[in-house]
C-alpha positions in Angstrom: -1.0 -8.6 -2.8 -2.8 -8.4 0.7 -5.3 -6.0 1.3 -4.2 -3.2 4.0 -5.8 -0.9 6.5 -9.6 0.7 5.7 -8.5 3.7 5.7 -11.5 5.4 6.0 -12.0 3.7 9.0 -9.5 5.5 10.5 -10.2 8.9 8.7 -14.2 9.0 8.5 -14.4 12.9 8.5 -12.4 12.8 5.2 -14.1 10.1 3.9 -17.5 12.2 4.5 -15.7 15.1 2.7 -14.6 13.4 -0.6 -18.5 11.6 -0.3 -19.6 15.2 -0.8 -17.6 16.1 -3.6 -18.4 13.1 -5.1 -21.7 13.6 -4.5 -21.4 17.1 -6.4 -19.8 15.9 -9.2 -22.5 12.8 -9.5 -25.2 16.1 -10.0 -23.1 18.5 -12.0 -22.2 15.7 -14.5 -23.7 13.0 -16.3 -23.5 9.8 -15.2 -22.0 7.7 -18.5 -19.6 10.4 -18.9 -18.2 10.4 -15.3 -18.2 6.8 -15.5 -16.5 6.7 -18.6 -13.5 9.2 -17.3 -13.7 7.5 -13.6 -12.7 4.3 -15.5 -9.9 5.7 -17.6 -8.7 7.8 -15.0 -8.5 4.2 -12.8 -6.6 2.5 -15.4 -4.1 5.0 -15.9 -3.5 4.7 -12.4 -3.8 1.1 -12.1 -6.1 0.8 -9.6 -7.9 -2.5 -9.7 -11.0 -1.7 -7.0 -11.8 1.3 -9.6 -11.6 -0.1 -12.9 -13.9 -3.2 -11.6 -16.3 -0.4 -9.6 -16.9 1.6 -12.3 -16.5 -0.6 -15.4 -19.5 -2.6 -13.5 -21.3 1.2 -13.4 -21.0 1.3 -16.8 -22.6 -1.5 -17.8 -25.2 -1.2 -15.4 -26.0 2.2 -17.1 -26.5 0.2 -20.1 -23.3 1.0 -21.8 -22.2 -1.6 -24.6 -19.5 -4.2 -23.5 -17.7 -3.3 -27.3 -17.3 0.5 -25.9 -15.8 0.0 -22.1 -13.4 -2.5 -23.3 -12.3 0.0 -25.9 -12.3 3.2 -23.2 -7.9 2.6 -23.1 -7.6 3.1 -26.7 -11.1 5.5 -26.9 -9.1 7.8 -29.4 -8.9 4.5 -32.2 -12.6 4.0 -31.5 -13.2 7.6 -31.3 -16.7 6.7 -33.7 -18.1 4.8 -30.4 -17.4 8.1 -28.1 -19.2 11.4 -28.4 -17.2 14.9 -29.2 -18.1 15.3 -25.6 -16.9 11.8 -24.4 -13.8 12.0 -26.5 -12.9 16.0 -25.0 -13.6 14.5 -21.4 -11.5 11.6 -21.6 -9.0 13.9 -23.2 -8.8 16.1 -20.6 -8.6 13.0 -18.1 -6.0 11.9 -19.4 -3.8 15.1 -19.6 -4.7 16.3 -16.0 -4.1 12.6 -14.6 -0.5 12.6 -16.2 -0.2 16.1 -14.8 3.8 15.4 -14.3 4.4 14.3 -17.8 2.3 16.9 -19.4 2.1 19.9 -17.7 -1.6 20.4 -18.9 -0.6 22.3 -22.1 -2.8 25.4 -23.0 -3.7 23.8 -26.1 -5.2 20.8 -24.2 -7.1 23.1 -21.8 -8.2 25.3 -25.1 -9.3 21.7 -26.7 -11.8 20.9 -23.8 -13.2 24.3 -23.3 -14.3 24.4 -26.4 -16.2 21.5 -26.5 -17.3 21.3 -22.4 -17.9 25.1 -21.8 -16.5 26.8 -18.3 -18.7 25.1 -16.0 -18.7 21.5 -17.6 -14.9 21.9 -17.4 -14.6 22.9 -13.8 -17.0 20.0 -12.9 -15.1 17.8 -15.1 -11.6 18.9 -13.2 -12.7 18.2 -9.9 -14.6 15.3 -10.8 -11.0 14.4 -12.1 -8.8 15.4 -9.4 -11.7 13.0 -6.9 -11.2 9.9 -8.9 -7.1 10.2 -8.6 -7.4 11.2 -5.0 -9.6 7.7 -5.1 -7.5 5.8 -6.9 -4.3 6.6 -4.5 -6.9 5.3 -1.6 -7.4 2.0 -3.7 -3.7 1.1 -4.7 -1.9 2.2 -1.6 -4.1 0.5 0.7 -4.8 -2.6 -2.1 -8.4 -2.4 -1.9 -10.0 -5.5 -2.7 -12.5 -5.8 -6.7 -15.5 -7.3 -5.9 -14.6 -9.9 -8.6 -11.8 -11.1 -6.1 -14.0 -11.2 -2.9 
């Protein structure tokens, strides 16, 4: 696949807007936790630019190679993932697949319990950024730095 337009080339105000809610979310949350659902969120949605981007984050941040290549099936290695981890890639998951799921009230009632009202608010918009993102990176086939 050939890479198309920059799109935020052509739309810098937006790009400066998401950079600010991005930069909000980068504060409110920590970092191997945002990491961790920016990476699952990006390979639910197959977008390659992500999953390179922040599977690179993590291990930057130190994280061990056995626990990002086991972030797709974190719930079978649930003993390498916090209670914390595991609610906030829960949660990714079941607001990502919004159409399939619906976001049950047992899923929301799951993740407050563990994240708390403000954790979870942070966590949803943190969320909703990295699918807004990941739409950026597939429909305009944004390059991994492992290709370039």
């Amino acid at each position: 696949m050939s890479k198309r337009l920059e799109i935020f080339k052509f739309a810098p105000a937006a790009y400066k807007g998401l950079s600010a809610v991005k930069e909000y979310v980068s504060s409110a949350l920590p970092a191997e936790l945002l990491e961790l659902v920016n990476l699952r969120v990006s390979q639910i949605n197959g977008c390659a630019f992500c999953i390179d981007m922040h599977t690179r984050d993590l291990l930057k941040h130190g994280v061990k190679i056995d626990k990002v290549a086991l972030v797709p099936v974190w719930d079978e290695a649930a003993a390498l993932f916090s209670e914390k981890e595991r609610a906030a890639l829960a949660w990714a998951e079941v607001v990502t697949r919004v159409e399939q799921t619906k976001v049950p009230d047992a899923d929301y009632q799951q993740a407050l319990s563990v994240l708390g009202e403000q954790e979870l608010a942070d966590l949803t918009v943190a969320i909703a950024l990295m699918n807004a993102f990941n739409r950026f990176g597939v429909s305009m086939r944004m390059q991994p730095a492992a290709l370039a």
